[in-house]
N, C-alpha and C positions, 0 to 999 in steps of 0.2 A: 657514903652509901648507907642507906636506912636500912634496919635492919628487915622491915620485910623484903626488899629487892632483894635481900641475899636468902630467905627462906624461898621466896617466890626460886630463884635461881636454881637452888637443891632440891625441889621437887618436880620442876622442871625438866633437870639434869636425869632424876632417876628415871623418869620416864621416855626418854629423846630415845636409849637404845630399844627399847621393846616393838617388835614386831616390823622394824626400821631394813628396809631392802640395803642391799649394799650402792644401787645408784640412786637411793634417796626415796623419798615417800615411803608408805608406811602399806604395810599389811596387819590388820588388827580386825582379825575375824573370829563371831560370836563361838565360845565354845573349843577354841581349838587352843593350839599352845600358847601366843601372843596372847590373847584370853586371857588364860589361866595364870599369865604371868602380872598381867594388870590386875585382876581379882586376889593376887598375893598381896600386890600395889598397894589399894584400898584399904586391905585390910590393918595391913602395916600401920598404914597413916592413921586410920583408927584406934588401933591400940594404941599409934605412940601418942596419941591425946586424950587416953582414957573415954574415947565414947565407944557406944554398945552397938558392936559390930552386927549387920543381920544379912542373911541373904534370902530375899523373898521367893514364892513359889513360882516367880515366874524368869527368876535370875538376878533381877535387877538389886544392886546393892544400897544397904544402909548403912549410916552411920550416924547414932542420936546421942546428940545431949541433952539431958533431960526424963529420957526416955529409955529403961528397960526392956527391949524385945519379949525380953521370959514372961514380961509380967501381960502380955496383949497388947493389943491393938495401944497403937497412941491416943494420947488423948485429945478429946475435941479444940479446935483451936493450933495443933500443931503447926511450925511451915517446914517447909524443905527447900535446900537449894542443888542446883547442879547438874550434871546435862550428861556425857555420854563417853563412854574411852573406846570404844569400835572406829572404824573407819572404810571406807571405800577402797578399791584394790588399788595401790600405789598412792595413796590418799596422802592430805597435808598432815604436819605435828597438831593446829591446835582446834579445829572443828573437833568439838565434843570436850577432850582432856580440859581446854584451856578455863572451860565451865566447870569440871570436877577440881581442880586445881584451885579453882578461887575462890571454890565454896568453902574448902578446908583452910585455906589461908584468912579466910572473912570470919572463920569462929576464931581462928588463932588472933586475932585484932582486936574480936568483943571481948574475949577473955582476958586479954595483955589490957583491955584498959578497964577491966572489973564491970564486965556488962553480966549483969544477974539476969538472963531472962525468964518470960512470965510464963513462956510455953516451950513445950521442946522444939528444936531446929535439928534437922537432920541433912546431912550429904547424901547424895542419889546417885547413882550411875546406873544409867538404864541400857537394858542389851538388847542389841543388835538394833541399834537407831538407823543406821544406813540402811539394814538390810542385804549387805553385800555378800554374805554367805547363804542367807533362805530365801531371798528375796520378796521379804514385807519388809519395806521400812517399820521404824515406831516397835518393834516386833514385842520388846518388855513394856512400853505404855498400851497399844494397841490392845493385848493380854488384861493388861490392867482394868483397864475402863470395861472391859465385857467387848470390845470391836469387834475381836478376833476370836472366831469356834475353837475353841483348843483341839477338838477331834481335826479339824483341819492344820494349825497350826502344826501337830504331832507329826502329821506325812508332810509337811514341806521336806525336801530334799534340797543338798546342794549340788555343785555343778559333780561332781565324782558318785553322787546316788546316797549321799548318806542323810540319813533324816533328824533332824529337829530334838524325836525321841530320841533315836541313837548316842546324837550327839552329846545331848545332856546327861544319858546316861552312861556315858565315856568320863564325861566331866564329873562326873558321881553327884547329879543331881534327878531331881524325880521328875520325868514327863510328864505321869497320871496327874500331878497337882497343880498344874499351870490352870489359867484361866481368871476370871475376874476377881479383882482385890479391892472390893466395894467398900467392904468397912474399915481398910486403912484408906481406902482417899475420900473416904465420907469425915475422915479427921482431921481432913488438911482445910488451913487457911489460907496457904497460898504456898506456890510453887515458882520460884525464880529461876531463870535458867538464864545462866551470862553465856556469849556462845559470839566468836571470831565472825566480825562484821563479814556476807557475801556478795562481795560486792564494792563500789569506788562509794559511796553517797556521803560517808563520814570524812575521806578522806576530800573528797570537792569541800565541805563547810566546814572545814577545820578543827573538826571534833573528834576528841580521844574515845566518847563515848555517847551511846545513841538510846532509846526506849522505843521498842517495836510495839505497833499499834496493832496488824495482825499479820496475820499469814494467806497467800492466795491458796485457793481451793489447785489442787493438783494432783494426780493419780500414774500408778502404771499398770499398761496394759501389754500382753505377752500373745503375738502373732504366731504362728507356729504354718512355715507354709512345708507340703509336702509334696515333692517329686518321684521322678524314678530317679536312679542312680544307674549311671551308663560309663562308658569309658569314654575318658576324652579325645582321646583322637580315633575311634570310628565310629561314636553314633551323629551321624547326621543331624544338623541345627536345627533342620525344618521337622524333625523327629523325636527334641528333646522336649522333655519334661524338665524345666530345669528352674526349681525353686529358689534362686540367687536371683531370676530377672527378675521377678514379679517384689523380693523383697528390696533389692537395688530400686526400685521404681519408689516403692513406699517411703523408702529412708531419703527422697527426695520433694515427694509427698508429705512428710513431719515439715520441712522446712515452708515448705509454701503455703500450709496452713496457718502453721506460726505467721508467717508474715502477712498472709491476707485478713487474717482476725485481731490481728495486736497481742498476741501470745508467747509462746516459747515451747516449744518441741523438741525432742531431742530423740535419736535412738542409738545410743551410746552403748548399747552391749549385743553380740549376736554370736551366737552357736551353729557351726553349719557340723552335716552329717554327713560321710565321714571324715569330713575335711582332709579330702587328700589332694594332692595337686593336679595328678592325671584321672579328675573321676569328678563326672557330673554328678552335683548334690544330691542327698536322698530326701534330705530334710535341709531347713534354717527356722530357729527360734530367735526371733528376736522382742526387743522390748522397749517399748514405746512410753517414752517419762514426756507426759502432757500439764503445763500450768499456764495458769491466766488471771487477772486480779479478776474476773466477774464467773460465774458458773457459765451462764451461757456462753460463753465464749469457748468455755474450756470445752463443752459439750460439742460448738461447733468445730474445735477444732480435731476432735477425734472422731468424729461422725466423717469429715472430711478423707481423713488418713486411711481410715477401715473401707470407704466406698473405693479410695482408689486402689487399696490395697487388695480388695474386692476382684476388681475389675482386671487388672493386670494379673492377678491370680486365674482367672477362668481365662483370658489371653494366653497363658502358656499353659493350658493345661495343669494347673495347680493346685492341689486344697488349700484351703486355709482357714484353720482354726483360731478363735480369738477369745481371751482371757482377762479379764480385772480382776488384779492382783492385788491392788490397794489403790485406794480412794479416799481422801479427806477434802472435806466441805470447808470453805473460806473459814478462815478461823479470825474473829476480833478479840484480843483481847480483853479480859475484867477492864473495863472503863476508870472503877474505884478505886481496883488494886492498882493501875497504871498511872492514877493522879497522886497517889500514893507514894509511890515509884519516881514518879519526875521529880514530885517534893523534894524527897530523902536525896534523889542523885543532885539536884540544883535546877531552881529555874530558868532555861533557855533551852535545855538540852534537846538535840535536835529527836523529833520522834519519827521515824521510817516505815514503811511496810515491807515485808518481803516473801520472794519467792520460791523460800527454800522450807521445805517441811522440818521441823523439832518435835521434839515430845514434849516441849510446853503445848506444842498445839494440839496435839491428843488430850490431851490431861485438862485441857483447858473445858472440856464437855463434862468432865466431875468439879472438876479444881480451879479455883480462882488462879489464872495463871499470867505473869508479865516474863518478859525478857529484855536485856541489858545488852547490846552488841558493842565490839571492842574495834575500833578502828583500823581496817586491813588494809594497808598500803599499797599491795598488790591490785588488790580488787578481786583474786582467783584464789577460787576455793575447789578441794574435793584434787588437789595436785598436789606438788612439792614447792610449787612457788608461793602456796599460803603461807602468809605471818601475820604477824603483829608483834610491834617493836613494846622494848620491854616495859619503857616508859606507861607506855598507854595501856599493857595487860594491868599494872600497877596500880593504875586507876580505876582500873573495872575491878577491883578486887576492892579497894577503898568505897565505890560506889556501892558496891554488895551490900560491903559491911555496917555502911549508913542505913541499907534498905534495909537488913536483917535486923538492927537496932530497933528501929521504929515498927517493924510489922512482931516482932516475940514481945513490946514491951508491954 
């Protein structure tokens, strides 16, 4: 056994319990206890390799070699690698960590074989990338880049009413300070993000490891229909206001848009008011995750969803208000950085597109940005049936470390 599979294994190992349900899949949301237990994580592993721990104004953490935080901003020319340790409710072990984890094992390689780099490299964990507690994905890059108004940002709430400020400042971090962090990624020279293949495409061409070309344009948007609220067994059918028809119709509507346009719909979360069993709704919030490799498409398919959502909404007597909560524009990859990229990992290596948003793809609008996918057997991600076999993590941490070689020297 090489000695990195057995460090790969104890960093692995420490992280498997945190935030981990007793029937499996993981709760790891931004700000709360699982949080603050991976943010100990981090820090740990930074100090036990002597790099200069920081944690930026918008949460997201660092760790440089190279580079003193006290002394400012990095210097021009820096890179960063590393991707995200939040997760989706019940979500997989390695979408996000498996990227934080390889980035740290990729300095422990350069250093073990005496790589002097020219510029500093830092580890990254950015927060709340899914988005599952305030619902903006990208929520620490979004920040970053200027996307996101922080006065807005501030009152996002979660599903219990607590807000964004609250939370960070439970966490004993400052809200007021959030917002654009222009002159550190005006210092970056590129941003790798390794990150658990979504999907079968590596595992059909027999590849342990893949180089994504971009990202489809994809968004979500938040329906919010409103009824009366009646008791169930005496108001009258032909009498209800009842905001479950009109959204039942719509979450039928996502699917046949998706499939009349060549896209992917989905409305995977909904809130009904008061969700009781003998009592007609008062409300349903629900939320609409729209993608498609072309803008137009994605455009036609929520224009779709909204009209019939529309329509079945004023057939039962129903409001319906509707929201864009987040939005990102196709995103291609640095072209240079990515030829770059293929070099360092090997020539053949199969290159893919996909349909799932990262914060290499935010970042990619300041930051020269590529990404590295690791072969997932399953094909299913954002579950408990995500993996990837250790072999193949093993390899996307050797590929890193080729890339991070060539791009500090």
């Amino acid at each position: 056994m090489s000695e990195l599979v057995t460090r790969f294994r104890r960093l692995w190992a420490e992280l498997v319990p945190i935030g981990r349900r007793k029937e499996g899949g993981y709760d790891r949301f931004a700000w709360g206890e699982a949080d603050a237990e991976l943010r100990s994580w981090f820090h740990s592993e930074a100090a036990a390799r002597g790099l200069a721990f920081e944690q930026d104004r918008n949460g997201n953490l660092w760790a440089w070699w190279g580079h003193d935080p006290s002394d400012g901003p990095p210097r021009a020319g820096s890179i960063a690698a590393g991707s995200h340790l939040d997760s989706v409710p019940g979500g997989g072990a390695y979408d996000g960590p498996l990227g934080v984890v390889s980035a740290f094992l990729a300095l422990d390689e350069l250093r073990g074989a005496g790589h002097v780099p020219q510029r500093p490299i830092a580890v990254v964990a950015f927060t709340e990338e899914e988005g599952a507690r305030f619902g903006v994905a990208c929520l620490g890059s979004r920040l970053s880049v200027g996307e996101l108004d922080p006065a807005r940002a501030r009152a996002l709430r979660d599903a219990s009413g607590v807000s964004l400020a609250d939370a960070m400042r439970a966490a004993g971090a400052d809200p007021a300070m959030i917002g654009e962090d222009g002159v550190r990624l005006s210092r970056l020279a590129a941003f790798i993000e390794v990150h658990v293949e979504q999907g079968r495409f590596l595992e059909a061409e027999g590849a342990p490891i893949g180089v994504a070309t971009g990202i489809w344009p994809h968004g979500r948007w938040r329906l919010r229909f409103g009824g009366e609220p009646d008791h169930a067994g005496t108001a009258a059918l032909g009498e209800r206001r009842d905001p479950v028809l009109p959204f039942a119709e719509t979450v039928l509507a996502a699917r046949d848009a998706a499939h009349v346009h060549g896209g992917l719909a989905t409305v995977g979360r909904a809130v009904l008011h008061p969700n009781a069993t003998n009592a007609v709704a008062a409300s349903v919030e629900a939320w609409l995750d729209a993608r498609a490799r072309h803008e137009p498409v994605l455009e036609s398919i929520v224009a779709d969803v909204v009209a019939r959502a529309e329509s079945a909404a004023a057939r039962h007597g129903v409001t319906l208000a509707q929201f864009e909560e987040s939005r990102t524009a196709a995103v291609a990859f640095d072209v240079a950085l990515r030829r770059r990229v293929v070099d360092a990992v090997g020539v053949g290596v199969p290159e893919i597109e996909t349909g799932a948003g990262h914060d290499a793809g935010v970042l990619a609008a300041k930051v020269p940005t590529a990404m590295l996918f690791v072969r997932n057997p399953s094909g299913v991600s954002h579950s408990p049936a995500e993996r990837a076999d250790e072999v193949d993590c093993v390899e996307g941490v050797r590929a890193l470390t080729r890339v991070l070689a060539v791009l500090s020297a």
